[in-house]
Residue frames relative to the residue before (quaternion, step in Angstrom):
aa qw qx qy qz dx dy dz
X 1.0000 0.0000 0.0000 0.0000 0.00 0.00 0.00
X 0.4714 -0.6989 0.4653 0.2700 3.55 -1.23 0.83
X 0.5424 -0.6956 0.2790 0.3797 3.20 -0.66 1.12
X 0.4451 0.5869 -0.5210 0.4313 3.92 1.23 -0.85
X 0.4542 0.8696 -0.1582 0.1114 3.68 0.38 -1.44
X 0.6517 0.1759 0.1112 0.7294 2.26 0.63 -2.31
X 0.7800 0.3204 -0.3834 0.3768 4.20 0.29 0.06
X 0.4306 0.6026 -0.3672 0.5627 3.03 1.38 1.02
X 0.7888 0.2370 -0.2713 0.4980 3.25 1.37 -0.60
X 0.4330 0.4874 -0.5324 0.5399 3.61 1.06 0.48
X 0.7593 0.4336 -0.4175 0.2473 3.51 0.17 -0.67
X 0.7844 0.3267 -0.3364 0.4059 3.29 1.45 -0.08
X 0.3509 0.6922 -0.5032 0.3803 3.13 1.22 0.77
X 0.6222 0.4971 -0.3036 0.5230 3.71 0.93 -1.25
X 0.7796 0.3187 -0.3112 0.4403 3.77 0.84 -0.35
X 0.4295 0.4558 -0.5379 0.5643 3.45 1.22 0.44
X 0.5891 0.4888 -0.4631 0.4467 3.83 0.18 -1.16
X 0.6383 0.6779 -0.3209 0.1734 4.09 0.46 -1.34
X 0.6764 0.6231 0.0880 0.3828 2.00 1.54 -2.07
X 0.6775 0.4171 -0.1280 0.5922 3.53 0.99 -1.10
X 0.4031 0.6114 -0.3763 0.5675 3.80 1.17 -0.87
X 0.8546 0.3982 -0.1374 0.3038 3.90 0.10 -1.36
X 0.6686 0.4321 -0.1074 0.5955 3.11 0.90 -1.53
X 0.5522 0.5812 -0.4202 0.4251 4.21 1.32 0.46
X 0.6331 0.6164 -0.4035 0.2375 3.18 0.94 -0.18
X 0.7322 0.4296 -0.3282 0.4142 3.44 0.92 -0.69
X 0.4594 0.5893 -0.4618 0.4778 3.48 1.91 0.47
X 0.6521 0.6325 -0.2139 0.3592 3.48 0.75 -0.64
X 0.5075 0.6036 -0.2204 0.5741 3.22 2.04 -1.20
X 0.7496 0.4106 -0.2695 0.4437 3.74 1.36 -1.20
X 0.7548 0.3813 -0.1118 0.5219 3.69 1.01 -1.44
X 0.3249 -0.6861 0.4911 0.4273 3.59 -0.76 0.00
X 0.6240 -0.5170 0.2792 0.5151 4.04 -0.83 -0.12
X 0.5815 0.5408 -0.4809 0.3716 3.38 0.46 -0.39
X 0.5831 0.6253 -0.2648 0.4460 3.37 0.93 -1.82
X 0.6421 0.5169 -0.3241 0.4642 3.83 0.22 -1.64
X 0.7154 0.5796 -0.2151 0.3257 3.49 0.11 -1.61
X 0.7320 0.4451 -0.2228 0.4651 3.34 0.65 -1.39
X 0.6040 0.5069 -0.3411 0.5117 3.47 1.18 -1.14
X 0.5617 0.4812 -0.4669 0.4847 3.77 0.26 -1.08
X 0.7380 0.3817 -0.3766 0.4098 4.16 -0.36 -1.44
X 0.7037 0.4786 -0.3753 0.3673 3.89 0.64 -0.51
X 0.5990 0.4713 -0.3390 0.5515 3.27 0.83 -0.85
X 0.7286 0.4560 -0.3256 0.3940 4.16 0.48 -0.15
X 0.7518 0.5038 -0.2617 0.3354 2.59 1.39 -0.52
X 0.7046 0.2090 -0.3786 0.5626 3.00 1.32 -0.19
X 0.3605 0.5317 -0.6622 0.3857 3.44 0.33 0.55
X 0.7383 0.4983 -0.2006 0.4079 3.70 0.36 -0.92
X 0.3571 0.8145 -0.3955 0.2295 3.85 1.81 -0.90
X 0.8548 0.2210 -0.0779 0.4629 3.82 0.90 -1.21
X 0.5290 0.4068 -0.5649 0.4854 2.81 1.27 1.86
X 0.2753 0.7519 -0.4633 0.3797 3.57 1.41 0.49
X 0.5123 0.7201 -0.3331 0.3287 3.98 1.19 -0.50
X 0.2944 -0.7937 0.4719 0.2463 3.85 -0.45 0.30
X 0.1830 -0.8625 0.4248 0.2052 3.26 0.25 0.60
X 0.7933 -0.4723 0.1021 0.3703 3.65 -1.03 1.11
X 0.6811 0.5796 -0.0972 0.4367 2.90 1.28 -1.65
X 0.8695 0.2463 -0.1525 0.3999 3.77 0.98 -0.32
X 0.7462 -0.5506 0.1345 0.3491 3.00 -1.28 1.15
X 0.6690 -0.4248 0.4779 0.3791 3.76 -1.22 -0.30
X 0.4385 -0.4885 0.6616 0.3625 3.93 -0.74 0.37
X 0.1082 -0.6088 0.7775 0.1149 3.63 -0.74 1.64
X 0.5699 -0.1797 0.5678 0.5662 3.82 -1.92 -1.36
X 0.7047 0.4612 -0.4434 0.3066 3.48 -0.77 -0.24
X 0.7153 0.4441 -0.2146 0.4950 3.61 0.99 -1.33
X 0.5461 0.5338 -0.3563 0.5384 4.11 1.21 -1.42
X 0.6417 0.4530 -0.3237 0.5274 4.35 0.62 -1.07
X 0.7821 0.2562 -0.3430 0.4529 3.76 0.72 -0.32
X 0.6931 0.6041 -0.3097 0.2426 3.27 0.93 -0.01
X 0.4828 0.5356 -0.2620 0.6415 2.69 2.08 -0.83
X 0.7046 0.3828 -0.4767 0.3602 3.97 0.21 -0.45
X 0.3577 0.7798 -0.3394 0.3857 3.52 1.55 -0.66
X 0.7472 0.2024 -0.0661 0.6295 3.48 0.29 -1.63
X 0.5575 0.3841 -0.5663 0.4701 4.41 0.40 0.24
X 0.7214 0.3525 -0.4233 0.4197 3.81 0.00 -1.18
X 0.7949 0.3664 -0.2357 0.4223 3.61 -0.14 -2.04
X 0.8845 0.1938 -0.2212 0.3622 3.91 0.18 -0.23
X 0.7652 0.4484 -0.2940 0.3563 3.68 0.75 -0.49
X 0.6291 0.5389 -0.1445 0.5413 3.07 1.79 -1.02
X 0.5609 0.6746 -0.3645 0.3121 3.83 1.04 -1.08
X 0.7057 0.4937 -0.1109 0.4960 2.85 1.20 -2.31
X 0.6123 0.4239 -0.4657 0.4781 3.80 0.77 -0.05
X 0.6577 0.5509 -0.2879 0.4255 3.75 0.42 -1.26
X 0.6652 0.5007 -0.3177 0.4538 3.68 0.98 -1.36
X 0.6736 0.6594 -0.1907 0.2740 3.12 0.22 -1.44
X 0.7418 0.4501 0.0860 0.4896 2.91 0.55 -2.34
X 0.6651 0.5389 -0.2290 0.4634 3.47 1.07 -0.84
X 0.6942 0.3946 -0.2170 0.5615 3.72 1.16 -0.97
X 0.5261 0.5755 -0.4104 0.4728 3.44 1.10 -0.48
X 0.7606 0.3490 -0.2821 0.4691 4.09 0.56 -1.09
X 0.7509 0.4550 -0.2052 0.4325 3.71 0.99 -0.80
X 0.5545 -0.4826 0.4542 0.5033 3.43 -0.35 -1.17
X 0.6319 -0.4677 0.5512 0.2797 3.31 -1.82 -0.46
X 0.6135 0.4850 -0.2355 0.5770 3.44 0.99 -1.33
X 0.7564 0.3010 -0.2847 0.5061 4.13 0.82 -0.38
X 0.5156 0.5612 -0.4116 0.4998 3.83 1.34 -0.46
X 0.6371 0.5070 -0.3493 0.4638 3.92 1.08 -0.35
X 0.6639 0.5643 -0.2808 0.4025 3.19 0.47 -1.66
X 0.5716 0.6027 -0.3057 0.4654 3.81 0.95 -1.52
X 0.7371 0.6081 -0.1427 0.2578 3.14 -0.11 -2.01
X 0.5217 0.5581 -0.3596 0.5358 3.52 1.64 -1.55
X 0.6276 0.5353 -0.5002 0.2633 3.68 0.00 -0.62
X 0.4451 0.7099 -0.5076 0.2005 3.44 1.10 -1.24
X 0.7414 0.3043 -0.4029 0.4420 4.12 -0.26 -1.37
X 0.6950 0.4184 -0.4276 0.3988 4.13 0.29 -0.64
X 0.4960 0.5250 -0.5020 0.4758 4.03 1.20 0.15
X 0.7577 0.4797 -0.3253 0.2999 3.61 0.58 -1.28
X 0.5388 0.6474 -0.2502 0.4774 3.21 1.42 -1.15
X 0.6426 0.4254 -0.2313 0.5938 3.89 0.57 -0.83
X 0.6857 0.2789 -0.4028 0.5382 4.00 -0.06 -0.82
X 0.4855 0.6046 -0.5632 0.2855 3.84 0.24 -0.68
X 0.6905 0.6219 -0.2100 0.3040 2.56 0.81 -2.43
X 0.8625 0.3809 -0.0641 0.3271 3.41 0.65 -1.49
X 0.7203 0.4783 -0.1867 0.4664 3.03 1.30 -0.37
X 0.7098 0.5089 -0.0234 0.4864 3.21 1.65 -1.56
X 0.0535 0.9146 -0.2527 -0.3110 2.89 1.56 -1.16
X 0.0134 0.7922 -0.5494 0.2653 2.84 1.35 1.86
X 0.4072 -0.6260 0.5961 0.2949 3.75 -1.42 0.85
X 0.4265 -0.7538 0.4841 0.1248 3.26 -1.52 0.50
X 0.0021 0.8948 -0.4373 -0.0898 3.78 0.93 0.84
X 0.8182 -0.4301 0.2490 0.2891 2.97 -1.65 0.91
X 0.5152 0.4166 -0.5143 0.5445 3.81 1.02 -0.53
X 0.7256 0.5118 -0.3937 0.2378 3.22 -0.27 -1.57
X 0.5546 0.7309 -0.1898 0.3496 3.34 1.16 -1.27
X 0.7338 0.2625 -0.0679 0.6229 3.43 0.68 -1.83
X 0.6806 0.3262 -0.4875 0.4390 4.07 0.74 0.05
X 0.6413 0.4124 -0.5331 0.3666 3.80 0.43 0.11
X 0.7222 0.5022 -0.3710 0.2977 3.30 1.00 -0.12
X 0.6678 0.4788 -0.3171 0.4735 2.99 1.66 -0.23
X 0.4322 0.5326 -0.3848 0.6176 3.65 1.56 0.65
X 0.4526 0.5100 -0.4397 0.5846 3.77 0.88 -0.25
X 0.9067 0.1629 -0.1838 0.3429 3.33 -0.61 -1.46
X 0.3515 0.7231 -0.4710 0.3629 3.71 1.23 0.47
X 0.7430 0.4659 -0.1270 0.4635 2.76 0.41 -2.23
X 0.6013 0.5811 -0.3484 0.4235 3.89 0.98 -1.18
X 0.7318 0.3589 -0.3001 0.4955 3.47 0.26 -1.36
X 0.4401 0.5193 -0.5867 0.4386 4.47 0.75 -0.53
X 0.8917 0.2531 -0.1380 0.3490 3.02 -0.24 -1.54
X 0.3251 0.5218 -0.5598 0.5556 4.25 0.55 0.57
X 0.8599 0.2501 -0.2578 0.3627 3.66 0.07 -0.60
X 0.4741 -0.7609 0.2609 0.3580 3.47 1.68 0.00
X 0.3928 0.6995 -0.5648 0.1932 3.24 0.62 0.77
X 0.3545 0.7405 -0.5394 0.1873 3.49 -0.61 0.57
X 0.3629 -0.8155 0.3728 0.2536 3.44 -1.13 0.61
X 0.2620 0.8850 -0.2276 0.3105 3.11 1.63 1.05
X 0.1985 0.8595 -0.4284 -0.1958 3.32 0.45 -0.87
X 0.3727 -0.8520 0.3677 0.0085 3.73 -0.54 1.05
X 0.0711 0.8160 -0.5414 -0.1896 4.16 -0.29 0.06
X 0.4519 -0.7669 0.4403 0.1172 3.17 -0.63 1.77
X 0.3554 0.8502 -0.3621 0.1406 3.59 0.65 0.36
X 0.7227 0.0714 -0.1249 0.6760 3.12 1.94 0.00
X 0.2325 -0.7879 0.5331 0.2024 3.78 0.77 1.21
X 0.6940 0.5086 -0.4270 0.2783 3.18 -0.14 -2.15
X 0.7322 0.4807 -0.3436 0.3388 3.49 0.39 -2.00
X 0.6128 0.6315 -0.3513 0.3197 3.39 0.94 -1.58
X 0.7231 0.5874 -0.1856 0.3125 3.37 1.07 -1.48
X 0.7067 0.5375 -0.2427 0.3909 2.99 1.65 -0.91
X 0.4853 0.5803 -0.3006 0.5808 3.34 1.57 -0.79
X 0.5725 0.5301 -0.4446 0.4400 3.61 0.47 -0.09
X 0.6127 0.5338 -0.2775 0.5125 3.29 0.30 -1.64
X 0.8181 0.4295 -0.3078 0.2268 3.47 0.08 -1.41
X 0.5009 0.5852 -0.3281 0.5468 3.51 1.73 -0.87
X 0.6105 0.6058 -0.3227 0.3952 3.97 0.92 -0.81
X 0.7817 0.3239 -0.1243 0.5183 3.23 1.16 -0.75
X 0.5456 0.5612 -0.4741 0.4033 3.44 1.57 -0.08
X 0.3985 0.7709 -0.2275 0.4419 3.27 1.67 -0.97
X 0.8800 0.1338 -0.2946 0.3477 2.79 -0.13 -1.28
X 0.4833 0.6588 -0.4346 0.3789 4.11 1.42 -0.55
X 0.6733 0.5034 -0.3028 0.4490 3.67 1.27 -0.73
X 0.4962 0.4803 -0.4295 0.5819 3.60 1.24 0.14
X 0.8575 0.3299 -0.2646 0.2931 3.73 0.10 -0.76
X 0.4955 0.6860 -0.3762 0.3774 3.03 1.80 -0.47
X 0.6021 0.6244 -0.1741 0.4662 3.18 1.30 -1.78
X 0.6502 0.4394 -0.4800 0.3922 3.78 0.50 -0.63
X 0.4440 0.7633 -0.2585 0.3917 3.63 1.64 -1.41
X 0.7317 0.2723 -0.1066 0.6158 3.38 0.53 -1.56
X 0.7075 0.3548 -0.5200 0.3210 3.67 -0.32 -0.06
X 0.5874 0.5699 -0.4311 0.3800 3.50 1.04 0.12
X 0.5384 0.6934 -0.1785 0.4444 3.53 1.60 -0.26
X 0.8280 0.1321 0.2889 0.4620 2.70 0.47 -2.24
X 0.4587 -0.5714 0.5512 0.3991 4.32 -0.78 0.51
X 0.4508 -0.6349 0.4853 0.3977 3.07 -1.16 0.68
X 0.5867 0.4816 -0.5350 0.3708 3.78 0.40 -0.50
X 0.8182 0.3167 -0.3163 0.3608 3.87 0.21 -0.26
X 0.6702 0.5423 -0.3755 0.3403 3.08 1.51 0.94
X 0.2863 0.5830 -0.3319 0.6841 2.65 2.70 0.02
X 0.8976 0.1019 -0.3874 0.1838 3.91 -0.05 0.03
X 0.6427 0.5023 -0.4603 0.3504 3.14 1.32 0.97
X 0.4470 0.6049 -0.4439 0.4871 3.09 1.42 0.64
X 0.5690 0.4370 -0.4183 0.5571 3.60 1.21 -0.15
X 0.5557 0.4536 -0.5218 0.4617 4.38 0.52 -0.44
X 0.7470 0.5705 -0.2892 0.1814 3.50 0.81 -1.04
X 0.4678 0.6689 -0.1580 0.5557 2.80 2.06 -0.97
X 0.6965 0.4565 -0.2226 0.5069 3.48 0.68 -0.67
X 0.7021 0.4113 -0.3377 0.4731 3.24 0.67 -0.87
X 0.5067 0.4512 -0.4732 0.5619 4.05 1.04 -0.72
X 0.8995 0.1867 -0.2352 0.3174 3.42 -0.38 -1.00
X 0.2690 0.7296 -0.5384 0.3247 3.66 0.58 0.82
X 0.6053 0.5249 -0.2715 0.5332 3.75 0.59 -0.75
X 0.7625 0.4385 -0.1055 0.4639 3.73 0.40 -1.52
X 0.6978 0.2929 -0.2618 0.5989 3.73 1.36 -0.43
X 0.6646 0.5155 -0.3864 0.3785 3.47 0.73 -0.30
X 0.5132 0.5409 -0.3827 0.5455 3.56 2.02 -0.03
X 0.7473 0.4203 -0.3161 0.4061 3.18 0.09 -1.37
X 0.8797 0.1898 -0.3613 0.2442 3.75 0.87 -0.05
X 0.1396 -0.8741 0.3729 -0.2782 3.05 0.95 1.71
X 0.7165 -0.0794 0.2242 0.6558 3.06 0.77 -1.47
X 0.2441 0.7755 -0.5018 0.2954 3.39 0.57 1.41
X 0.3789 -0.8057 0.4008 0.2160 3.35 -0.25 0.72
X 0.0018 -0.8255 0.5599 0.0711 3.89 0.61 0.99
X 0.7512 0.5165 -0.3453 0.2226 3.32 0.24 -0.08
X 0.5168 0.5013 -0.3636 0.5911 2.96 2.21 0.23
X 0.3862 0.6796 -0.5076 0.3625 4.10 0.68 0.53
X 0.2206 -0.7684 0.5843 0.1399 3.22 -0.29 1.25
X 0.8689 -0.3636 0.2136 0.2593 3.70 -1.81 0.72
X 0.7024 0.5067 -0.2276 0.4451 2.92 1.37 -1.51
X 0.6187 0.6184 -0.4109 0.2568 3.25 0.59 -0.79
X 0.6731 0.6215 -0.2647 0.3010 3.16 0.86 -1.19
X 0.6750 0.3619 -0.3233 0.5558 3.54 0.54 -0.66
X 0.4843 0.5898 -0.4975 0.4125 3.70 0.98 -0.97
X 0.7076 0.5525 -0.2344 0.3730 3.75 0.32 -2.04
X 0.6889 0.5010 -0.2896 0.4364 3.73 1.32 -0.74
X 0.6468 0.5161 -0.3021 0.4732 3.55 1.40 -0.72
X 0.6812 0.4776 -0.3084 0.4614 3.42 0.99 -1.09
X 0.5344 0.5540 -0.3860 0.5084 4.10 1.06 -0.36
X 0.8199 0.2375 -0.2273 0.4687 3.60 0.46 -0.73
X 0.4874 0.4509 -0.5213 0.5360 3.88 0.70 0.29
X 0.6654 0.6466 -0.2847 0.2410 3.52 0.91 -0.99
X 0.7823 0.4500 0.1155 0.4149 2.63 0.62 -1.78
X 0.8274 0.2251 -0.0366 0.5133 3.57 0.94 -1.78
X 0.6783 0.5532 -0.2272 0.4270 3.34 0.81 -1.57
X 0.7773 0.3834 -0.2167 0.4493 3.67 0.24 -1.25
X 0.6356 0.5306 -0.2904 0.4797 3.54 1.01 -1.11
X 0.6002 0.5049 -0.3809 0.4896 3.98 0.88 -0.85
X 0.7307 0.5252 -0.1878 0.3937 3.48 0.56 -1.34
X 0.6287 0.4218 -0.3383 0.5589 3.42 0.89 -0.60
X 0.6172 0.2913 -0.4047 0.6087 4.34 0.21 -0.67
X 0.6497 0.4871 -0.4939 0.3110 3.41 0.02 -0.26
X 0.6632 0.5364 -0.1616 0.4963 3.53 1.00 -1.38
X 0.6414 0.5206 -0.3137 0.4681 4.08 1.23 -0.57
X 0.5650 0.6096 -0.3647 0.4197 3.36 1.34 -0.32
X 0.5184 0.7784 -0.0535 0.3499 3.08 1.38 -0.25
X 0.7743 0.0490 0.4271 0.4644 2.64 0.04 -2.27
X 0.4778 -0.6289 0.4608 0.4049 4.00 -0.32 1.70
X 0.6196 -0.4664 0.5100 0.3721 3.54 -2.10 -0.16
X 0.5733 0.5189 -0.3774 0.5095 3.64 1.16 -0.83
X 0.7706 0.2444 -0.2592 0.5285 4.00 0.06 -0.79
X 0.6854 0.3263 -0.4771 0.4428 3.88 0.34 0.79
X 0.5194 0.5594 -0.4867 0.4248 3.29 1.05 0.63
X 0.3788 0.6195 -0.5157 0.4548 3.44 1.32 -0.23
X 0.5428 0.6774 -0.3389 0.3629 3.61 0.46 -1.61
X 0.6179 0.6518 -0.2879 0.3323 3.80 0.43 -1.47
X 0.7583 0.4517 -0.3099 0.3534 3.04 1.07 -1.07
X 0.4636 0.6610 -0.4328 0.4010 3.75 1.02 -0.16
X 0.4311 0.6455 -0.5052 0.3771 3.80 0.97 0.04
X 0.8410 0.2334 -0.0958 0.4786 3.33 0.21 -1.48
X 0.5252 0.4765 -0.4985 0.4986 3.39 0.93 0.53
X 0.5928 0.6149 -0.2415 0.4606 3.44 1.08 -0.71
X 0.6740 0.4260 -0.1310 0.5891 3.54 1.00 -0.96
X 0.6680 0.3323 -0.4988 0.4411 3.59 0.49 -0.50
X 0.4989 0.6478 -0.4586 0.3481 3.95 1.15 -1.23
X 0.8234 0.3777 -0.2223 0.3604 3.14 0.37 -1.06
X 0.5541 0.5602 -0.4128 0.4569 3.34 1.11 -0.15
X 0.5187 0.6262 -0.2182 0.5396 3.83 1.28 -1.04
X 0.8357 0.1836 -0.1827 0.4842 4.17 0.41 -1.01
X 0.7346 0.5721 -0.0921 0.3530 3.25 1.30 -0.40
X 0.7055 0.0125 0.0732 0.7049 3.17 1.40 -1.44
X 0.6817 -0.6755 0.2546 0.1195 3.04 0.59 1.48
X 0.2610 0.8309 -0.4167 0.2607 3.27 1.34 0.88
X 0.2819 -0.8372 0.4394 0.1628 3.83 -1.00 -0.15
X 0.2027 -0.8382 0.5056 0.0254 3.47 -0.38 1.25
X 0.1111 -0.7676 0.6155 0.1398 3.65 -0.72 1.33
X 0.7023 -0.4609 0.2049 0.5024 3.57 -1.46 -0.06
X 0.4578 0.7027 -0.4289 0.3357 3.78 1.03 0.16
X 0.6292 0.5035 -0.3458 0.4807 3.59 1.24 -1.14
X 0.6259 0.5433 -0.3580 0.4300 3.22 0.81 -2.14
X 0.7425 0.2333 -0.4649 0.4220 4.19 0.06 -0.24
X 0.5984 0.5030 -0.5485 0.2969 3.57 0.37 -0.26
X 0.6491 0.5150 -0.2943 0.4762 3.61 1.17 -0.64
X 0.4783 0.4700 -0.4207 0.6110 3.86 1.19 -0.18
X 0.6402 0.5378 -0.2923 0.4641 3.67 0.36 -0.93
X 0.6113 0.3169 -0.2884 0.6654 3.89 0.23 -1.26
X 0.7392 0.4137 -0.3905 0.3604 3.96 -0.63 -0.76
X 0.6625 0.5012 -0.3016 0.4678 3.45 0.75 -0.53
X 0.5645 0.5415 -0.3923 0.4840 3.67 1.33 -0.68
X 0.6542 0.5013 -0.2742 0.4956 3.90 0.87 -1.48
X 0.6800 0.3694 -0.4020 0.4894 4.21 1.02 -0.53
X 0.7135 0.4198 -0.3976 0.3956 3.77 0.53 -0.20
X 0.5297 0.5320 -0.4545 0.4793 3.76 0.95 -0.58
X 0.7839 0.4243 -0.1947 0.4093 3.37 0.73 -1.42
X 0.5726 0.6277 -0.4098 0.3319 4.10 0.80 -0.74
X 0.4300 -0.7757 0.3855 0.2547 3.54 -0.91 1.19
X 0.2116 -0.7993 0.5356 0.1717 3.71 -0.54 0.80
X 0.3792 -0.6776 0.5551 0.2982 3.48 -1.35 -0.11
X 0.4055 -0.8397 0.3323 0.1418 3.32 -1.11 1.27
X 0.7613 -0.5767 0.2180 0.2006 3.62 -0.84 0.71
């Protein structure tokens, strides 16, 4: 795969991930999280059912790959959506950003440490200029979030933790895509997802009220399952084939640029000339990771 390609298709994953991230809140106002969650992993899963096939060319599911696949779908999907969620809910928005900016300087470092991928100067000077983007957006509070500070620390910590589920689901995924197509690692990380969150959705809808679920929701609940679940997740293993874990963490940062956009055309937010540079700033991180160089 050509490298543009594949950094074409991380970059719109992180802005599908943005995107859905944003446009969830007024689902969340309708479903509780467990409920939401569980529904999102069903709808992927069987949307995803007739990519579950092994194709000719690839290997059997050894132990090594089932242990990464299943952490795959605990850190980067079952756990995120708790930490994310749950985390902006106790803290704020203006701190659910600031945190979050860390994500490309997590991936870059576990590469480092796990992958033992090197970390070159671009990569270097674009996660840091995606740090202090995303940092200086959110210091001034733009976000289309809205947050109840009533327990920071916890809130703060559930942040951090989604930062780091994040970033293990970038490196895990590079792991598996050497293994496995991404389309049949996008649908067994969705059975897995289901199967974690089966128990936790099968409570919360007990005594749900379905008959108070207004019209919109439904088609809403159908878009946000497949950006979730299929679209972003396909695009991202797709994009890792591609492109090291350290220089697709740059990528990360299109989330919260993604989410504020949409908060700005959508939910009627407002950008002063502070945001517009943090976004010149984050964009400028995704044109240097990505800008073609000549070799030595």
């Amino acid at each position: 795969m050509k490298p543009i390609v594949a950094q074409a298709c991380l970059a719109a994953s992180m802005a599908l991930v943005g995107s859905y991230v944003a446009l969830s809140k007024p689902l969340v106002a309708v479903f509780p999280v467990f409920l939401l969650a569980w529904m999102r992993f069903g709808i992927g899963a069987v949307a995803t059912w007739h990519w579950l096939r092994k194709p000719d060319d690839e290997p059997a599911l050894d132990r090594p790959t089932r242990r990464l696949l299943f952490l795959e779908a605990f850190l980067g999907n079952f756990l995120f959506s708790i930490c994310m969620l749950y985390g902006v809910a106790l803290s704020s928005a203006v701190a659910a950003g600031v945190i979050m900016a860390a994500i490309p300087a997590a991936v870059a470092l576990l590469g480092w440490l796990w992958l033992r991928e090197s970390i070159s100067m671009r990569v270097a000077l674009a996660t840091a200029l995606a740090v202090v983007g995303i940092g200086l957006l959110s210091a001034q509070g733009a976000s289309p979030l809205a947050g109840a500070p009533d327990a920071a620390w916890l809130g703060h910590l559930l942040l951090l933790g989604a930062v780091l589920c994040e970033a293990a689901y970038a490196v895990i995924g590079k792991r598996l895509t050497a293994r496995l197509s991404p389309r049949r690692i996008t649908a067994l990380i969705n059975l897995w997802g289901l199967a974690l969150m089966t128990p936790l959705g099968l409570w919360s809808a007990a005594d749900f009220a379905w008959g108070d679920v207004p019209a919109w929701a439904w088609p809403a609940l159908l878009f946000y399952a497949l950006a979730a679940s299929v679209w972003s997740v396909w695009l991202w293993m797709t994009g890792l084939r591609g492109v090291a874990a350290s220089a697709a963490g740059v990528f990360t940062v299109m989330l919260p640029i993604s989410a504020t956009l949409v908060g700005v055309l959508a939910l009627g937010e407002v950008l002063g000339p502070w945001q517009w540079l943090a976004l010149g700033l984050a964009l400028a991180a995704v044109l240097l990771a990505t800008a073609p160089h000549r070799s030595s």
